[in-house]
N, C-alpha and C positions, 0 to 999 in steps of 0.2 A: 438441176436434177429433178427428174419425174417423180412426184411422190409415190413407195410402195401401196395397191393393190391392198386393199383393208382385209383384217386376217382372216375373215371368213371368206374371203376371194380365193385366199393362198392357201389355205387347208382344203376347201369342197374344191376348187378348181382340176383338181389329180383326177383323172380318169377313173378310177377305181373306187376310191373313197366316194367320189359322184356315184359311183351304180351303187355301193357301199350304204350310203343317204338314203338313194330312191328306194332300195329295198328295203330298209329300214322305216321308210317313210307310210309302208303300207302295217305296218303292227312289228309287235317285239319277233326276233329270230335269234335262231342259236348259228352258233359259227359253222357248224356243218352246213345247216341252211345257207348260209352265206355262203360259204364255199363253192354248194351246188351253184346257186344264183350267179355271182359271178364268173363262173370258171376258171378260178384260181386256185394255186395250192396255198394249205392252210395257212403254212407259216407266211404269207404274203401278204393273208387276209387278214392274222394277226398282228401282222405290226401296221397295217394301215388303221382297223380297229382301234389298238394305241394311241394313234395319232389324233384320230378322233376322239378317244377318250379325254386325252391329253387338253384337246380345245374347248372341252364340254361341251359337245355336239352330241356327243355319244355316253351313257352309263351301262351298267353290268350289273344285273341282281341276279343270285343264285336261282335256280330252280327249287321250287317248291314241292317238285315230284320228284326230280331225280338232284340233287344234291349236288351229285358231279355235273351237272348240266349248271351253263350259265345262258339267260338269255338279255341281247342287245337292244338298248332303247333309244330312241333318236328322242332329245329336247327341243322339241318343237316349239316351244314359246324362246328357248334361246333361240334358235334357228330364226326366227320371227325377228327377235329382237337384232339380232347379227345382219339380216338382210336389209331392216328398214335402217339399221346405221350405213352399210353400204351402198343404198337408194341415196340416201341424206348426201353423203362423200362427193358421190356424184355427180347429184344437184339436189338442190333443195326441195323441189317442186316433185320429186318422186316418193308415191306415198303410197303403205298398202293401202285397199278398199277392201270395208267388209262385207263378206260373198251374201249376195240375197239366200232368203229360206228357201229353201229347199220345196218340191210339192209331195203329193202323195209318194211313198215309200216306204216299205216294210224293213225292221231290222228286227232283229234277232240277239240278244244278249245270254251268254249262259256262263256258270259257274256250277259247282260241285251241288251247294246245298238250297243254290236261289235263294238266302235267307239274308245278304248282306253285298257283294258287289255285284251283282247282274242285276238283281230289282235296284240300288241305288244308281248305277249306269242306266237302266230305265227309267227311271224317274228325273235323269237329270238332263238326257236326253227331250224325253218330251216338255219338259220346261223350254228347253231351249231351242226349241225348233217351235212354239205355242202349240201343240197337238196336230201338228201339220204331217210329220211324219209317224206311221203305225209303229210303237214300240214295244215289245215282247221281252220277258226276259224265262229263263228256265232253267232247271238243274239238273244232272244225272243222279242224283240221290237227294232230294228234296227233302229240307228241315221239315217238322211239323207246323214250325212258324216263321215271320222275319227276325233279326236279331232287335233286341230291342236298341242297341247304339246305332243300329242302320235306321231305324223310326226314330232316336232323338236326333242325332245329325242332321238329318232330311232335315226334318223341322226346325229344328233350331237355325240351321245356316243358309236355309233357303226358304222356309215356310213349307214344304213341299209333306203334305199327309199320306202317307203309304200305312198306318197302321190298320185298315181293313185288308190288307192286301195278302193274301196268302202263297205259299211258293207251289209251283206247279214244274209238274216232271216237265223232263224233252219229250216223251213218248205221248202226249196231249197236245203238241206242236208239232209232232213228225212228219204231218203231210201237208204243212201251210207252207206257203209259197213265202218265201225272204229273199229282200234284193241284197244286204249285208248279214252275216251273220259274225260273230264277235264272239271269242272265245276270252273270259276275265281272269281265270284260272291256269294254271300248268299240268294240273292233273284233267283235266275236263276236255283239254286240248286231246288230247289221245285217247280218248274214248269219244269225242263227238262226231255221230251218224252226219250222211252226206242226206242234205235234202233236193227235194226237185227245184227246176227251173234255173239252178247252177250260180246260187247267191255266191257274194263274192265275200271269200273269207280271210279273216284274219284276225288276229293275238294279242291280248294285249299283259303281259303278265303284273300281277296287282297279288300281293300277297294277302292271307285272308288275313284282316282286323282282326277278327275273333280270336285266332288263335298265336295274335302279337302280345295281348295281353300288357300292354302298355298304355297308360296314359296317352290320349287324344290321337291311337291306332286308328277311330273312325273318321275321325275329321281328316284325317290325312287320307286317307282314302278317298273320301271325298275330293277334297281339292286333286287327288292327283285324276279321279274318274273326269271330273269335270273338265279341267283340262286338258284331255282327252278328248273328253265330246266336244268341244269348241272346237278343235281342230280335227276333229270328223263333218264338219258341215260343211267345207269348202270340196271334200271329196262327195257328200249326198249328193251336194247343188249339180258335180261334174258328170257324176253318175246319174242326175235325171236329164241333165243338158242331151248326153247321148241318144236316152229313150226316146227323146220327143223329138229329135233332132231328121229332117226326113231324108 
């Protein structure tokens, strides 16, 4: 008897939950969204959603602006992990490679107050690219300062100093040219202005630390930003492959 097809084979395999993934894959989406995206009716895209949920490929965190709103996350280190067990199944000799840096490239990070995940997704960003890619980050109502658990975290978990760094509006950024721009927020998502040259956008939603008010909110934030940015650099590298591409 043939051995079954490893479960991330037999779950991503379905047509749907595939387009399901890739759209997922580009930042968090609400099931409207999804809906639109794939052209299916909702309850369709709800129970594949499930299913995904079910594999933990997929998670659901409430909206931060609208309550009734939930938006969809794709686990991309399990995703990772799930593929290179399937590479392994195989054969042995199949292995991911990690994607070279990226070159010049402008991003864009914003939140509500820039005082805690969009300078920390900045900062963690350009650690991890060495200063290779241009990193920005901004807010529609900018704090008077950073949060001070967004300056011990940095530091503590990464050595990374931001405490001279101050938060600066979008409207100081409004006419720079960004090839991603990154929305960290739920509320910031629906009011963020469209800029020139038709950066390529997307969601990522991250609850504010600040106002979790629990023990080790900012570290978690952390790990979950960085995270994040790891697996945003195989998308920079694809998106500069393009530009330079003749």
């Amino acid at each position: 008897m043939a051995p079954e097809p490893p479960a991330f084979v037999r779950l991503a395999a379905h047509p749907l939950r595939w387009s399901l993934l890739t759209a997922l894959a580009g930042g968090d989406l609400r099931v409207r969204e999804l809906v639109e995206h794939v052209g299916q009716p909702q309850n369709l895209v709800s129970y594949h959603l499930r299913l995904l949920r079910a594999g933990g490929l997929v998670t659901a965190t409430r909206s931060s602006f609208d309550g009734r709103d939930s938006y969809y996350h794709l686990d991309l280190d399990r995703c990772a992990g799930a593929l290179a067990e399937t590479g392994a199944a195989l054969h042995p000799a199949l292995r991911q490679e990690t994607p070279a840096r990226p070159g010049r490239l402008a991003v864009l990070f914003v939140c509500t107050g820039n005082s805690a995940r969009s300078p920390i997704a900045e900062a963690l960003l350009r650690r991890r690219t060495g200063g290779q890619v241009t990193v920005t980050s901004a807010g529609s109502h900018p704090k008077a300062a950073l949060h001070p658990g967004a300056v011990r975290v940095l530091s503590d978990e990464f050595g990374i100093d931001v405490a001279g760094q101050r938060p600066r509006h979008l409207d100081t950024v409004a006419g720079h040219r960004f090839d991603h721009v990154i929305t960290v927020c739920d509320k910031v998502r629906e009011v963020c202005p469209e800029f020139p040259h038709h950066p390529r956008r997307r969601h990522w939603s991250i609850p504010d630390p600040a106002a979790a008010r629990a023990p080790g909110s900012f570290a978690r934030t952390v790990a979950e930003l960085d995270t994040r940015v790891r697996h945003l650099l195989p998308d920079l590298v694809a998106a500069q492959d393009k530009e330079v591409r003749p």
